[in-house]
C-alpha positions as CSV (number, residue, x, y, z in Angstrom):
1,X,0.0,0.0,0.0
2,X,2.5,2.3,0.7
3,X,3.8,2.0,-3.0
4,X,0.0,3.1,-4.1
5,X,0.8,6.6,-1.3
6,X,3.8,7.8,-3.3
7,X,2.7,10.8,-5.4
8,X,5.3,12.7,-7.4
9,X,3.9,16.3,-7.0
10,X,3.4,15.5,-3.4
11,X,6.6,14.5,-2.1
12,X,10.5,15.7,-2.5
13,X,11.6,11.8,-3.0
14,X,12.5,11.6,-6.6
15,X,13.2,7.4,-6.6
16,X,12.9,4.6,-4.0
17,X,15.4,2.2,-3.0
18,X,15.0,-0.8,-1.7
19,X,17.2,-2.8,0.7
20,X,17.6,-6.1,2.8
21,X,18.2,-5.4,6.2
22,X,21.0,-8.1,7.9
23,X,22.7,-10.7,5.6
24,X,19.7,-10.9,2.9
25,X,18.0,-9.2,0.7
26,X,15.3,-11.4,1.2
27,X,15.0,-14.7,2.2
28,X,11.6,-15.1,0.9
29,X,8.6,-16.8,2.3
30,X,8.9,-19.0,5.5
31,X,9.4,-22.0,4.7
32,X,7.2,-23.8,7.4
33,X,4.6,-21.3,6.5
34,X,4.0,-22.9,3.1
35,X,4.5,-26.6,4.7
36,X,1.2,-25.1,6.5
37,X,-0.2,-24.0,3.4
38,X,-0.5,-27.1,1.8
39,X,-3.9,-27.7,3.9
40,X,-5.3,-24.3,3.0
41,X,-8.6,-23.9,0.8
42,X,-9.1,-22.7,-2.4
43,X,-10.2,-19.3,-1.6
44,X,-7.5,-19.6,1.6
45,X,-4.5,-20.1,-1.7
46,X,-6.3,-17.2,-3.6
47,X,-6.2,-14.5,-1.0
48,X,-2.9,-15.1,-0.2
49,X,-1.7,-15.0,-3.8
50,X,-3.5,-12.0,-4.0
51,X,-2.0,-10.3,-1.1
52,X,1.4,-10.9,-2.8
53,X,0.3,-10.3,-6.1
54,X,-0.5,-6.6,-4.8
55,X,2.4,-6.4,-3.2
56,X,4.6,-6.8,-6.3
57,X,2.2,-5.2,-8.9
58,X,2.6,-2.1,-6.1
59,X,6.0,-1.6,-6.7
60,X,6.2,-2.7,-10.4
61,X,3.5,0.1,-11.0
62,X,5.4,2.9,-8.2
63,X,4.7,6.5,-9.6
64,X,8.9,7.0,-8.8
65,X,11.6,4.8,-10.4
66,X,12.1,1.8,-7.7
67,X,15.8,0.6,-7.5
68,X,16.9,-2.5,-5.9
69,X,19.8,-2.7,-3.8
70,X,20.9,-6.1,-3.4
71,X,22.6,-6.1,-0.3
72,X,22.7,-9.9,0.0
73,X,21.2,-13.3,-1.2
74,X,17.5,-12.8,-2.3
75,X,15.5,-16.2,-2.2
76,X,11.8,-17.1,-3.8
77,X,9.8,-14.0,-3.5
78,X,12.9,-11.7,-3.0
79,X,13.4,-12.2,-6.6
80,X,10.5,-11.4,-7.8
81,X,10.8,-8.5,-5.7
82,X,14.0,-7.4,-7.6
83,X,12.2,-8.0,-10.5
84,X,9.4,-5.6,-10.2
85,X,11.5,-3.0,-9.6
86,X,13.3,-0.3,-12.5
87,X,17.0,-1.2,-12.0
88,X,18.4,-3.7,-9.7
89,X,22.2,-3.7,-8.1
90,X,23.9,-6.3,-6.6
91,X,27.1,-7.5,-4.9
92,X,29.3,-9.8,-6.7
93,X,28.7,-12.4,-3.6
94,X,24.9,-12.3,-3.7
95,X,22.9,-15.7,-4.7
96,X,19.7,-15.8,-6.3
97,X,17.4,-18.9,-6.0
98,X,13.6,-20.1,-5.8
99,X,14.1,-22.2,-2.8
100,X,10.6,-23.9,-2.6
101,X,10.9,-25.6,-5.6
102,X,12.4,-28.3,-3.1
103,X,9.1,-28.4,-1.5
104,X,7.7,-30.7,-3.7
């Protein structure tokens, strides 16, 4: 939502930056939350994709350029993150990966 707030003639930020905070980017989704997810309804599985459907469509469709910096490894829906944003930068050590793949 707070992608949706950012309006250009309103505000003195000219771009938005976003960063991991610790050792990732982003780790993604917990893990044992998805384990838990396998018992959800249908309607349960298509809120929750919603929710993170907004989330990424938010920043893809930011009134200000969005720029990720990739301060360490971004996992699952850390990449998809990265991608919705303008421009993306990234350390040389950084590792990119969709995890939950391995969840079967």
């Amino acid at each position: 939502d707070a992608f949706k707030l950012l309006n250009p003639q309103e505000t003195p930020a000219r771009t938005v930056v976003l960063s991991g905070e610790g050792k990732a980017f982003s780790a993604g989704a917990d893990l044992n939350w998805m384990k838990k997810m396998v018992d959800y309804s249908r309607e349960e599985n298509l809120r929750d994709s919603h929710r993170l459907f907004e989330m990424i469509y938010g920043i893809w469709n930011c009134p200000l350029p969005v720029i990720a910096r990739v301060n360490g490894d971004a996992l699952g829906g850390g990449v998809g993150i990265i991608a919705a944003c303008d421009m993306a930068f990234a350390l040389n050590s950084c590792s990119f990966g969709f995890t939950e793949c391995k969840l079967g």
